[in-house]
DRENDO-1510 file (C-alpha; in Angstrom, 1 decimal, always signed):
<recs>
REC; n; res; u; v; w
REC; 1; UNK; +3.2; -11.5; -6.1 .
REC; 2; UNK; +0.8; -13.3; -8.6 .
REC; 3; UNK; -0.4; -16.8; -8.1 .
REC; 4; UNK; -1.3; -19.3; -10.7 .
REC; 5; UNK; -3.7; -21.6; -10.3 .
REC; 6; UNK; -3.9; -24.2; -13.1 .
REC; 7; UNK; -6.7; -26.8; -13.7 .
REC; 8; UNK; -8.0; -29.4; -16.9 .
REC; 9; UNK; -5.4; -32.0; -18.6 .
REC; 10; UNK; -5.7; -35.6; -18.0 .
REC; 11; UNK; -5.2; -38.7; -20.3 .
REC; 12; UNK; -7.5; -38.6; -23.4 .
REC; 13; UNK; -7.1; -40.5; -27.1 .
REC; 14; UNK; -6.1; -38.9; -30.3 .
REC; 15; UNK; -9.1; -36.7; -31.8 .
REC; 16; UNK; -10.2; -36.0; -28.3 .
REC; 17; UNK; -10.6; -33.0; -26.6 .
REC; 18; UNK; -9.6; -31.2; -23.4 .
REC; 19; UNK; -9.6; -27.8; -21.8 .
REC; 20; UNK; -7.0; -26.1; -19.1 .
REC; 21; UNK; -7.9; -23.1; -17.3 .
REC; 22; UNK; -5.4; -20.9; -15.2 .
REC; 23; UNK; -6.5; -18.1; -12.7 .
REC; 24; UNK; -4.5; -15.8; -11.6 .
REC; 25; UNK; -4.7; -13.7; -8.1 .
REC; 26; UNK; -2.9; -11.9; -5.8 .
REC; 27; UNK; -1.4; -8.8; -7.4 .
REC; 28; UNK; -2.8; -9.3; -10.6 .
REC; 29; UNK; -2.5; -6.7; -13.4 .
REC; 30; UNK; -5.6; -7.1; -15.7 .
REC; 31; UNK; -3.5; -5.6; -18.7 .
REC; 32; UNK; -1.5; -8.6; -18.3 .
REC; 33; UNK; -0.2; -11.1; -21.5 .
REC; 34; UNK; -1.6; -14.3; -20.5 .
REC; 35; UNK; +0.3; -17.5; -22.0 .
REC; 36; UNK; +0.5; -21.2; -22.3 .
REC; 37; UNK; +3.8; -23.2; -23.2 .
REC; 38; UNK; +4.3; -26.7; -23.2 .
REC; 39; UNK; +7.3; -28.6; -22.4 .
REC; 40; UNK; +7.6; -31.9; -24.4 .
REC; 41; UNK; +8.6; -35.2; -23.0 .
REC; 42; UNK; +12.1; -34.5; -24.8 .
REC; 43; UNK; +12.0; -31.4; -22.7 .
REC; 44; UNK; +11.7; -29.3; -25.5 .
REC; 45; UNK; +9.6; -26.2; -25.5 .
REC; 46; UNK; +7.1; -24.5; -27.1 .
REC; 47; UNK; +4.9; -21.6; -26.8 .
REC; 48; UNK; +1.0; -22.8; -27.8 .
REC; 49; UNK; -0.7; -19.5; -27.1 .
REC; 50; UNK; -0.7; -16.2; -26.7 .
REC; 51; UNK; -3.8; -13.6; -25.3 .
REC; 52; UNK; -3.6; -10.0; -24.7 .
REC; 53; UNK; -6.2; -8.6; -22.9 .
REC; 54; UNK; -8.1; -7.1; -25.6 .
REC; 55; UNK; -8.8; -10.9; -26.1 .
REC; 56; UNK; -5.6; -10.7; -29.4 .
REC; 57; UNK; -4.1; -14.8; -30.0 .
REC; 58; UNK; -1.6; -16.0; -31.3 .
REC; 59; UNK; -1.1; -19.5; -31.8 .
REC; 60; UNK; +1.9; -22.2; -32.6 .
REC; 61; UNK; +1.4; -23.1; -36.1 .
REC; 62; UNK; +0.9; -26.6; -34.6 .
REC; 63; UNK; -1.8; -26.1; -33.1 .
REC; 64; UNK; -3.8; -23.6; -35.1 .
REC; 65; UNK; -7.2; -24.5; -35.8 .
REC; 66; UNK; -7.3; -27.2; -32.8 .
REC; 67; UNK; -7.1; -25.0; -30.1 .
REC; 68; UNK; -8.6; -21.7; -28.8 .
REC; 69; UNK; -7.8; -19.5; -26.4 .
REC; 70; UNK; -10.0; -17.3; -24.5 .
REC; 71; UNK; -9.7; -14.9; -21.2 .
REC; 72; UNK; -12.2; -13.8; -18.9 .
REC; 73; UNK; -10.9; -10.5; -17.7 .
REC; 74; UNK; -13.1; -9.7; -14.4 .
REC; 75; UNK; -12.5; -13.2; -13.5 .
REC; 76; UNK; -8.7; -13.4; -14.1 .
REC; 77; UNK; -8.9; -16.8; -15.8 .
REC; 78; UNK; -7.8; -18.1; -19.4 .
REC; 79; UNK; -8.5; -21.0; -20.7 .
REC; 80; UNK; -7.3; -23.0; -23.4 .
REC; 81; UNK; -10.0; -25.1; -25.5 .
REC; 82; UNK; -7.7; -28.1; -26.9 .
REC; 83; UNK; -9.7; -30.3; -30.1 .
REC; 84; UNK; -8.8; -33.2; -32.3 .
REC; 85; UNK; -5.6; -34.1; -29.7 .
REC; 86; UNK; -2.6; -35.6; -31.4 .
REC; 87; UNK; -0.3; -37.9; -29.6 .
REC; 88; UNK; +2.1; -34.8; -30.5 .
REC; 89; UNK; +0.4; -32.6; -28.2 .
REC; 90; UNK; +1.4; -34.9; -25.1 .
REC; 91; UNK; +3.0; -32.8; -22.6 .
REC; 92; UNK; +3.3; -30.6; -19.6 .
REC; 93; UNK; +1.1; -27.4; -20.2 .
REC; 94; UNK; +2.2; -24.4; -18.3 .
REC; 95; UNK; +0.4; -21.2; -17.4 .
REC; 96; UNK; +2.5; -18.0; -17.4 .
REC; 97; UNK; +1.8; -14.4; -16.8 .
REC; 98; UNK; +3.1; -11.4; -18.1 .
REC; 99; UNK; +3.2; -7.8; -16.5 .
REC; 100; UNK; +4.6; -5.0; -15.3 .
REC; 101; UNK; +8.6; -6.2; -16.2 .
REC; 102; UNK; +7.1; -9.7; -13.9 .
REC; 103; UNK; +6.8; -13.0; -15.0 .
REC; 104; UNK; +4.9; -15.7; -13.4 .
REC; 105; UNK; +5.2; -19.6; -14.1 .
REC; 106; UNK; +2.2; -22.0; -12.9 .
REC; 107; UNK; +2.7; -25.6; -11.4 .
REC; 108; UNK; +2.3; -27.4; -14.9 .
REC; 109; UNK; -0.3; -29.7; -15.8 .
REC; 110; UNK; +0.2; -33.0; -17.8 .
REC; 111; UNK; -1.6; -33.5; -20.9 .
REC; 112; UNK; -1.4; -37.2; -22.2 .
REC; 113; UNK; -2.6; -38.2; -26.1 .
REC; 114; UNK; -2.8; -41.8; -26.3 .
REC; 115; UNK; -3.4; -43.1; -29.5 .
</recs>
């Protein structure tokens, strides 16, 4: 089992910025594909980023250029580096985990772009 533990979000205003980090434990595989998706408030989804462990992104054309991800392998943790917010990028970000055939879902954390 894998556990995610999600932290960042919160309320900010357009052109603001935010960071979520996720760390994952238990029986964690280091070669995993680390992700963040986003669930809008019309419940639609979208993946926003993508890191392999060789430290390879991809991004949602949406947010290219605003956000950067990173992962810090000995520690387990991504985090996702969120700049110039748009009232569009209001939503619940999720952490998800990728290995071994396994995937992993964190709790969700709300990300609100007032404007």
């Amino acid at each position: 089992q894998v556990q995610l533990v999600e932290s960042g979000g919160g309320l900010v205003q357009t052109g603001g910025s935010l960071r979520l980090s996720c760390t994952a434990s238990g029986d964690v595989d280091s070669g995993a594909i680390m992700r963040y998706w986003r669930q809008f408030p019309d419940k639609q989804r979208e993946m926003v980023a993508r890191i392999t462990k060789e430290g390879s992104t991809n991004y949602a054309e949406s947010v290219k250029g605003r956000f950067t991800f990173s992962r810090d392998n000995a520690k387990m943790t991504v985090t996702l580096e969120m700049n110039d917010l748009k009232v569009e990028d209001t939503g619940i970000y999720y952490c998800n985990y990728l290995a071994r055939g396994s995937a992993y879902w964190g709790p969700g954390t709300q990300v609100t772009v007032s404007s």
